[in-house]
N, C-alpha and C positions, 0 to 999 in steps of 0.2 A: 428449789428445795430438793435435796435425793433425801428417798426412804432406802436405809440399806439393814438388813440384817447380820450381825457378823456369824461368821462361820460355827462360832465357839459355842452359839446360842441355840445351835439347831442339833437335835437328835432326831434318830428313828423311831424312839422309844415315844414321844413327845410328838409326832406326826401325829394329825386325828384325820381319820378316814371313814366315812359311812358303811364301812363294811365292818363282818365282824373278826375278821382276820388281822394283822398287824402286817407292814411291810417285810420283808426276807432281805437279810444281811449281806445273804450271798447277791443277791440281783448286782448286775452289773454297772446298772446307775449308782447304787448305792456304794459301792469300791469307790466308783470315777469319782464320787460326790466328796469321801476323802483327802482325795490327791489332787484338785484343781485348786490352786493359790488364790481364791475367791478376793481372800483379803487383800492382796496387792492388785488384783486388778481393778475391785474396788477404789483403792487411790489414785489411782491412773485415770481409771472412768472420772469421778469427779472432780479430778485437777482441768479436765474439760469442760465443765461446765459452771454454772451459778450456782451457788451452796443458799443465797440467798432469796433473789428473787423469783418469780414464776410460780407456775405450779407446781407439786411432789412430781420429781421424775419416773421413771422405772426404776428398778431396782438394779442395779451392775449387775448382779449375782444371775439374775432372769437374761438379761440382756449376753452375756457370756454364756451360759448355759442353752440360750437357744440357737447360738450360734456354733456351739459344739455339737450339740444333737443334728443340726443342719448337716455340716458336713460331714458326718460320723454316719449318718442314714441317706446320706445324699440326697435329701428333699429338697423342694422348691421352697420359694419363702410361704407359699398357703398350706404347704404340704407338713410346714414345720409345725405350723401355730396347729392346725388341724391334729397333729398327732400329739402333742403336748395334750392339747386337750381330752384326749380320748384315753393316757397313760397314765398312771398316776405315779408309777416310779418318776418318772419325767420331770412330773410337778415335783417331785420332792428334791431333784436334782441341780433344777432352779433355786428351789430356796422355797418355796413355799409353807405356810406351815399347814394347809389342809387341803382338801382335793375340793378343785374348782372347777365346773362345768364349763363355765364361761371363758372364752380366748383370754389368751395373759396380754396380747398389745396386738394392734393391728400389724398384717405384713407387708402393709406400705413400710413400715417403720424402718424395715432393716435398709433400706437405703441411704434414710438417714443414719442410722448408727456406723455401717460402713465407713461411712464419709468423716464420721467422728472418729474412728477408732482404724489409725492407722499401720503402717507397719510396725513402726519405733514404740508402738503399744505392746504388739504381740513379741517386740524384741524382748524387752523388758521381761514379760513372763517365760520366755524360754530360758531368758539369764536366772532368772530366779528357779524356776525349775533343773536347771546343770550345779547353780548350789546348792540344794537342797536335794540333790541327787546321792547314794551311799556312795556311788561310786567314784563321784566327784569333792562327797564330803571331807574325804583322807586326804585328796591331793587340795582343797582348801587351808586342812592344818596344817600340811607342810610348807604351803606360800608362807603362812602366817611364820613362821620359824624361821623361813629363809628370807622376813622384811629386813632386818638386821642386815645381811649382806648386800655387798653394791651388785652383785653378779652371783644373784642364783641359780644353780644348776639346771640346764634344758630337761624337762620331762614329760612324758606323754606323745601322740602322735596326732597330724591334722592332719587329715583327708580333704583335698577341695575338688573343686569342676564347675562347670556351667552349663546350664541346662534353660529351653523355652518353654515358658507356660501357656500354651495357646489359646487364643480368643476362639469364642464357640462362635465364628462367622463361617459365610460361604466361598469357598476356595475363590479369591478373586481373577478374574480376566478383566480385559478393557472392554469388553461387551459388558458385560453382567455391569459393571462402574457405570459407563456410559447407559446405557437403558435403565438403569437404576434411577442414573438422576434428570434422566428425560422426564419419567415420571413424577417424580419429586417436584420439579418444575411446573409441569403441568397443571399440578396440586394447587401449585402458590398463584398461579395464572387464571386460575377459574375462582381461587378464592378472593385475589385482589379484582374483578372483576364483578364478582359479587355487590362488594362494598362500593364499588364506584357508583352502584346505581342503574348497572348492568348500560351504559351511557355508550353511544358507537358501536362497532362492530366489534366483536369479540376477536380476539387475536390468533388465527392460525395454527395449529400446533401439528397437523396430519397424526394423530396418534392412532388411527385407526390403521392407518397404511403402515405405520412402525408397527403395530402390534404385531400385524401380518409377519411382514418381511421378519421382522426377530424373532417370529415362531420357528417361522420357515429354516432359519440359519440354526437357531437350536436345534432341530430336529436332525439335521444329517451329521451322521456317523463320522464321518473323515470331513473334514474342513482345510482344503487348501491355505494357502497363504492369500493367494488373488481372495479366497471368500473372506478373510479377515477382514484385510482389509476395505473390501469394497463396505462390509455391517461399520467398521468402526468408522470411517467417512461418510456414512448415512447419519450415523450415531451426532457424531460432532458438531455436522449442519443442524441436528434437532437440537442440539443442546445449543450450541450457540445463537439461533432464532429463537427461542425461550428464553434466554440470559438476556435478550435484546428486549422483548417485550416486559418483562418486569422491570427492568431498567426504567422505560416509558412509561408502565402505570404508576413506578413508584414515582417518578418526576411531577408525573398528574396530581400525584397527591400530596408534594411538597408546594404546588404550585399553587391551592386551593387551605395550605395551611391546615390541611388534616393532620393526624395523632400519625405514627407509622403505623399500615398496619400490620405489619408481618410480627410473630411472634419472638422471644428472647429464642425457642428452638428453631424457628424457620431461617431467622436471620443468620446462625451457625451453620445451617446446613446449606443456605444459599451462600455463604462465604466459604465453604467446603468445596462447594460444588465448582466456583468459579478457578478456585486452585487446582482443582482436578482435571478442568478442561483445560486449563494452559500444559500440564505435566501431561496430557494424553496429548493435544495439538502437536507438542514438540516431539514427541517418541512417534507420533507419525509421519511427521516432514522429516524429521531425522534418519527412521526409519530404525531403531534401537530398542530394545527392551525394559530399560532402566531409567532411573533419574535419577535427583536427589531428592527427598524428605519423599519417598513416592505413597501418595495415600492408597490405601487397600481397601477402605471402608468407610462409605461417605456418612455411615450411621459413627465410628469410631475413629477420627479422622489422625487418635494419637498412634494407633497400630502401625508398625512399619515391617515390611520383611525380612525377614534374617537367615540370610543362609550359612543352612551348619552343615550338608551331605549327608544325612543320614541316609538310609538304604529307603526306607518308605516317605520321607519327605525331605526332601533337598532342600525346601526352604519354608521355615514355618513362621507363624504371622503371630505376635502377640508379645512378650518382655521378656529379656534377656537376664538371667536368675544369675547372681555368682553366689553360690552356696560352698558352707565350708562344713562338715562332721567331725566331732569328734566324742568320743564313747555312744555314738548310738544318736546324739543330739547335731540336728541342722539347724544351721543358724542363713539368711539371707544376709549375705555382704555387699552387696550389688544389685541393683532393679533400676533396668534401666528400658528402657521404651527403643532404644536404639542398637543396633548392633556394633559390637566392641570387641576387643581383643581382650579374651578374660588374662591374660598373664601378669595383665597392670593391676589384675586381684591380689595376687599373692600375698606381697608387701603388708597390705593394712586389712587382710584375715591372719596372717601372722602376729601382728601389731595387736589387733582384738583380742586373739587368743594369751597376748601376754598382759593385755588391762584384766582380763576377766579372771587368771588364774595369778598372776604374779611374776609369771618366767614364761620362758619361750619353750616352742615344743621341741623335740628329740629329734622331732621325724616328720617332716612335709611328704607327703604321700599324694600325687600328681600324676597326669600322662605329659608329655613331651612338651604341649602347648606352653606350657607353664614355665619349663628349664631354658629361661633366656639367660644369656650373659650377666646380663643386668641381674636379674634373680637370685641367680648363681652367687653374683658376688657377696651380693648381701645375704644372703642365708651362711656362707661361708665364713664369714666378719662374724656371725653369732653363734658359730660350730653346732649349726642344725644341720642334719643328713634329708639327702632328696630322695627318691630314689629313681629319679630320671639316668642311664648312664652317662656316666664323665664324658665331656669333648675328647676328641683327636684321638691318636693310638694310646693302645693298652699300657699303663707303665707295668715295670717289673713288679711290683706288689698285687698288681688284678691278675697277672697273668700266673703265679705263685699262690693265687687264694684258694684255701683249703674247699674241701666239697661241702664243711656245713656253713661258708658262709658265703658260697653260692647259693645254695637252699633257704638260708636266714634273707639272704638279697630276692630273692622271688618270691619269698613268701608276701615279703615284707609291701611286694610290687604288684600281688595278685590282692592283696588289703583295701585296695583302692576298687575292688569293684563292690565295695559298700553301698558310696554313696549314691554309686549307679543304681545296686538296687532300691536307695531310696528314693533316688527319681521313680522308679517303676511303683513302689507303694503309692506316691504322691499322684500319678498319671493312672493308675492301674481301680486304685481302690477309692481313691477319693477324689478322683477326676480334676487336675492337675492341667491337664490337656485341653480343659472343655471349662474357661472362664468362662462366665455369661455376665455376670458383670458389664455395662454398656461403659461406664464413666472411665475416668484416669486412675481416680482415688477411691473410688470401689472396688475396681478390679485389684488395683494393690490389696487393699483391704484382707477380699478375696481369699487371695495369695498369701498371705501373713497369718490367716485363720488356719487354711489347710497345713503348714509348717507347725503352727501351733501344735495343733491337735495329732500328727507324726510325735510332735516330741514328747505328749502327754501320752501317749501310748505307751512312748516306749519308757517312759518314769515310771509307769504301774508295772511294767514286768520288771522291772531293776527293782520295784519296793517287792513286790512278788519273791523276785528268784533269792535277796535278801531273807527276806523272811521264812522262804521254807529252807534257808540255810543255817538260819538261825535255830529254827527247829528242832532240825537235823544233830547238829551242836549241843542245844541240850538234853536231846535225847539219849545219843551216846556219852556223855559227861556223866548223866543220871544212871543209864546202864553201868558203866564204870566206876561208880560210886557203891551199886548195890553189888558189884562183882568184888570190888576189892574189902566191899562186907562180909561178903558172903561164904568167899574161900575160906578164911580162916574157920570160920564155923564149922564149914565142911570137915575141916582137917580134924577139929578138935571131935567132929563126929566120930571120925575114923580111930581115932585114936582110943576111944572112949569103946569103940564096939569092940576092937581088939582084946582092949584090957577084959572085959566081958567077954567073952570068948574063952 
């Protein structure tokens, strides 16, 4: 069963609050509370679920609402529920209709709803938020006019790039992996040990003499290559005598026809772990830096490294974003766990952009990654402009082009450091950079929330800058109304003191 409230049903006026005051129009919950499409995510949220059986769910409105406050104040999930309750703007921003002491749902919850509410959710409201956008609403009527032709005219400009969203883990090496799951093992080895009845000798592990030796090796400043390696061949032998002895308790206990006992988590992480000693074994005997699928995080075992060259990290660890911008709105076209060649983006964020508006854009606006052959041609077939430069030498037409439209061509090529900065808003303000998220499909989640709440931003200043334009308009309209009154009066003033005179 969902209990939902619709939007249309809830005023400030109609808010009841133990105080004698009334909420304030201006408060900034109460704007946002406007402009978030409650209703459609409302459908969305319960297309997920059972309309029929179970108990009343949460309400969409609460569940969206608390996850915009989340990442909009950057709180934890207790951090969330705790300030809800303490606000009462908050509560009315939810959907609530009066002020509740008591937590609105447990902060276990949001793990579940993560999981429920994917990207292709938060796609959805961004799409619906670019129609319903003024800015976007003109260039809707014009698709609609131009359904009738086979070939309507290109307009507008895309902006795209690719960008990582890092997992909030610790910078990996092959020690810190290896000692990590030394210990891990260890865990599962005193815990299957336990269960046997504590029955023979307990199995070996020297973890006292590792603790040691891995302090020791942590501690020094400069670390040779001989010290590497010598820590990561301590490492391997422990971990591989661990992988041995669970092996033999777990046979023990298939052999006596017990239940397994390792957990649905222990068994992931011991299936982690054993793939990780093969990917370290071989980059040891090999003696190489690399593999393929190479795990980073025996807690995250989807995270893979991606190197992009940036000046502060050459290679960062967590999903690879192909995002596209255009008027202000990111959209995610790509999320992918793997590192990729964003240029195979192009094509089907061009494609999107012409389901969503009706025509193709004017202007693909890119750095260089992007301007393959391949790309070229086909943007060229549908007389869209790049602004990457033409192959090969100059023809007679660049070399002859006037000085404003060199100036129109740079401007048009300096337009592209938008989306960068909306990388920086996304990393900067709403921590972009620093997922915590453990899982696959939360971390997406994650991801899809913070793009969300970017494009809801910037929907309130476009209804904003709108609206005091609209102001503006009728206030000089109304000035001009009472001037083109007024003159004449004046005249006939003048006229009239003369003849008096």
């Amino acid at each position: 069963m969902i209990n939902y409230i619709s939007e249309h049903q809830l005023s400030i006026e109609g808010f009841a609050t133990p105080f004698e005051t009334s909420l304030l129009p201006e408060n900034r919950w109460v704007k946002l509370a406007q402009i978030v499409p409650w209703d459609t995510f409302a459908s969305i949220y319960m297309s997920l679920m059972n309309t029929k059986l179970g108990r009343p769910g949460i309400s969409p409105r609460i569940v969206l609402g608390a996850l915009i406050i989340k990442h909009m104040e950057n709180l934890d999930d207790r951090g969330v529920i705790a300030t809800i309750q303490e606000n009462i703007y908050m509560q009315y921003f939810i959907g609530l209709k009066g002020y509740n002491p008591h937590p609105v749902f447990d902060p276990s919850l949001f793990v579940e709803i993560r999981k429920r509410i994917g990207i292709d959710s938060f796609d959805k409201l961004t799409t619906e938020l670019i129609k319903s956008s003024s800015a976007s609403s003109d260039n809707k009527q014009i698709a609609k006019k131009k359904d009738e032709d086979e070939h309507p005219p290109n307009k507008g400009k895309l902006q795209m790039d690719a960008t990582v969203a890092d997992q909030y883990i610790t910078y990996p090496t092959d020690s810190k992996l290896l000692n990590a799951s030394r210990k891990q093992l260890e865990k599962m080895i005193d815990k299957l040990y336990a269960l046997s009845g504590k029955k023979g000798t307990k199995p070996r592990t020297y973890r006292r003499k590792m603790n040691t030796a891995f302090l020791d090796y942590a501690k020094k400043k400069r670390k040779p290559n001989a010290a590497h390696r010598k820590m990561n061949r301590k490492l391997l032998e422990c971990v591989k005598r661990n992988l041995k002895h669970i092996h033999k308790q777990l046979d023990y206990f298939e052999s006596k026809g017990q239940a397994f006992p390792l957990s649905h988590r222990e068994q992931k992480l011991f299936w982690v772990i054993q793939i990780l000693y093969d990917q370290q074994k071989q980059m040891y005997d090999l003696k190489t830096k690399s593999c393929k699928d190479r795990i980073v995080s025996i807690f995250q075992p989807h995270v893979r490294p991606i190197v992009r060259g940036k000046t502060n990290a050459k290679v960062e660890f967590g999903s690879k974003l192909g995002v596209d911008l255009e008027n202000g709105f990111a959209r995610i076209n790509t999320l992918s766990w793997d590192a990729y060649n964003e240029s195979s983006d192009l094509i089907s964020q061009v494609e999107n952009y012409k389901t969503l508006h009706g025509y193709y854009p004017e202007l693909v606006q890119v750095d260089k990654i992007y301007a393959t052959r391949e790309n070229r041609a086909w943007l060229k077939q549908r007389n869209i402009r790049i602004t990457a430069p033409p192959l090969g030498r100059k023809s007679k037409e660049q070399l002859e082009e006037s000085y404003y439209e060199k100036q129109k061509r740079r401007k048009e090529a300096a337009e592209r450091n938008h989306i960068e900065g909306k990388f920086g808003q996304g990393k900067n303000g709403y921590n972009l950079n620093k997922i915590r998220a453990r899982l696959k499909n939360t971390s997406e989640s994650w991801i899809a929330t913070i793009f969300f709440i970017m494009n809801l931003i910037r929907y309130q200043k476009i209804n904003v800058f709108w609206l005091q334009t609209s102001i503006k308009i009728l206030i000089n309209t109304i000035l001009l109304a009472f001037k083109n009154i007024i003159e004449p009066l004046q005249i006939q003033n003048r006229k009239y003191d003369k003849q008096y005179v």
